[in-house]
C-alpha positions as CSV (number, residue, x, y, z in Angstrom):
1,X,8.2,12.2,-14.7
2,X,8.3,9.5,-11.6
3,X,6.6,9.9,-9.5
4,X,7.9,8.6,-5.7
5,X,4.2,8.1,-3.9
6,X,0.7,9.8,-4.1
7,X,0.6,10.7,-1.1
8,X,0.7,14.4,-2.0
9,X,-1.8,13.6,-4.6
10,X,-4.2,12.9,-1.9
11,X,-3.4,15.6,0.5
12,X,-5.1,18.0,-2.7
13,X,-7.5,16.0,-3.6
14,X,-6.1,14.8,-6.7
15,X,-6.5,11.4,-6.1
16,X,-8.5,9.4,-3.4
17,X,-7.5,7.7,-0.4
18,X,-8.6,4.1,-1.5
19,X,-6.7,4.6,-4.7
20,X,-3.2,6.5,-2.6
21,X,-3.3,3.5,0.1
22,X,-3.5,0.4,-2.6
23,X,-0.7,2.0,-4.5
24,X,1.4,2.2,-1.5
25,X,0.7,-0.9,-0.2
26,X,1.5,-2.9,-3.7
27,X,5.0,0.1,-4.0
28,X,3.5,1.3,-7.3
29,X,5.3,4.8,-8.5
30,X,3.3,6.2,-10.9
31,X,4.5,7.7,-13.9
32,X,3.2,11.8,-15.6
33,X,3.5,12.9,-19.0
34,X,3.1,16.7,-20.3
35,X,2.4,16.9,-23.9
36,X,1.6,19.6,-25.4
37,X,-0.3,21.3,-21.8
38,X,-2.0,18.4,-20.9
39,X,-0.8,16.1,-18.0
40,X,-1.8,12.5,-18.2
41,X,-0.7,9.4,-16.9
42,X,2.5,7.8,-19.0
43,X,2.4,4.5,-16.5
44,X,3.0,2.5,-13.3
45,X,5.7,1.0,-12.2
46,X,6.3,-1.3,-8.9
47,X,9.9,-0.3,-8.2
48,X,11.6,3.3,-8.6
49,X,14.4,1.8,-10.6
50,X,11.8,0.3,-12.6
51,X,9.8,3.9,-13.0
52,X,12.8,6.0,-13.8
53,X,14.3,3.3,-16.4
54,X,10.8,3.5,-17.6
55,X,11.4,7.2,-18.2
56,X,14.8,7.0,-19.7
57,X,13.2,4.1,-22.4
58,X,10.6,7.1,-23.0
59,X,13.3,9.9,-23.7
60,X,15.2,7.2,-26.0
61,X,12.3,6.0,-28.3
62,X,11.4,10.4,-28.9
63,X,14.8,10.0,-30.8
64,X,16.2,13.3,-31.5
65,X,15.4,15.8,-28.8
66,X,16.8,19.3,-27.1
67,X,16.8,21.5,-24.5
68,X,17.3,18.6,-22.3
69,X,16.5,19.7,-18.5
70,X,16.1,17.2,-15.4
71,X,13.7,18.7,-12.8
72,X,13.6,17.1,-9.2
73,X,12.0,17.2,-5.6
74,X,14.8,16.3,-3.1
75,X,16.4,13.2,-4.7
76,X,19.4,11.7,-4.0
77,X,19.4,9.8,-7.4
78,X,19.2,12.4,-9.6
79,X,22.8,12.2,-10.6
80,X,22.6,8.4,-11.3
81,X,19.5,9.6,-13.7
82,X,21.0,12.0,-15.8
83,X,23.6,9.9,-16.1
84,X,21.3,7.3,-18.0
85,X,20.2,10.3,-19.8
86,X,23.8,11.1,-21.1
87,X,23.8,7.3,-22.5
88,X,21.7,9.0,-24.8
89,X,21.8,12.5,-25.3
90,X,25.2,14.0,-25.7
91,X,24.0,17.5,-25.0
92,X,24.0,19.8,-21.9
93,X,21.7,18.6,-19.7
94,X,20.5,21.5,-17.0
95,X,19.7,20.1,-13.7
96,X,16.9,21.7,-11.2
97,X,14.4,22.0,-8.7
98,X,11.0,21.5,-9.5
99,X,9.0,24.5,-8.9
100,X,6.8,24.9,-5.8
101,X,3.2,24.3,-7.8
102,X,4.2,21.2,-9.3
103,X,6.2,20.2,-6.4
104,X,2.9,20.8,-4.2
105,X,1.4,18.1,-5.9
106,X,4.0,15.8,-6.5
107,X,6.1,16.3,-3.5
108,X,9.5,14.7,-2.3
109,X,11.1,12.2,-4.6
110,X,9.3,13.3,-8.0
111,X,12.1,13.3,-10.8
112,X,11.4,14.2,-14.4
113,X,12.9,15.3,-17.8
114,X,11.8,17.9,-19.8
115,X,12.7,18.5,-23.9
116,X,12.0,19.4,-27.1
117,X,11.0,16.5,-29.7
118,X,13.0,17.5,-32.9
């Protein structure tokens, strides 16, 4: 998922200040992947066109997939996004709020996709 700033990443600690202030000032939205329980970075992007075209690509090269569900924090794009996603992936495609732990971290403007690899 995309990421829209770290500054919530700071607020808990996740990330430092030096690190939350550079990104910011160069507009880098930083990019999460979950695989298989374990989050690590997927990438960095300077624009968030860039960072969610970045995670459409992703969803694309995994090939066949299901269970396709778009999970967001307050974003006003997210119908533009799944509708990349349907480019794709002819499937339903559930649409959500992220959950208040993740979005605690993350905080306004995170979008992200969630599926099954087939």
């Amino acid at each position: 998922g995309a990421l829209d700033t770290l500054e919530n990443l700071k607020k808990n600690g996740r990330i430092g200040g030096a690190k939350a202030l550079l990104a910011s000032a160069l507009a880098i939205k930083p990019i999460i992947t979950v695989k298989d329980g374990k989050v690590a970075e997927g990438g960095k992007q300077r624009t968030r066109s860039k960072a969610l075209e970045f995670v459409v690509e992703q969803f694309r090269n995994d090939g066949a997939v299901s269970n396709v569900a778009v999970l967001h924090a307050e974003c006003s794009d997210v119908d533009a996004f799944v509708a990349r996603l349907r480019e794709t992936y002819k499937g339903d495609i559930v649409v959500g709020n992220i959950g208040s732990v993740i979005g605690s971290h993350t905080g306004p403007g995170t979008i992200g996709v969630t599926y099954h690899v087939a």
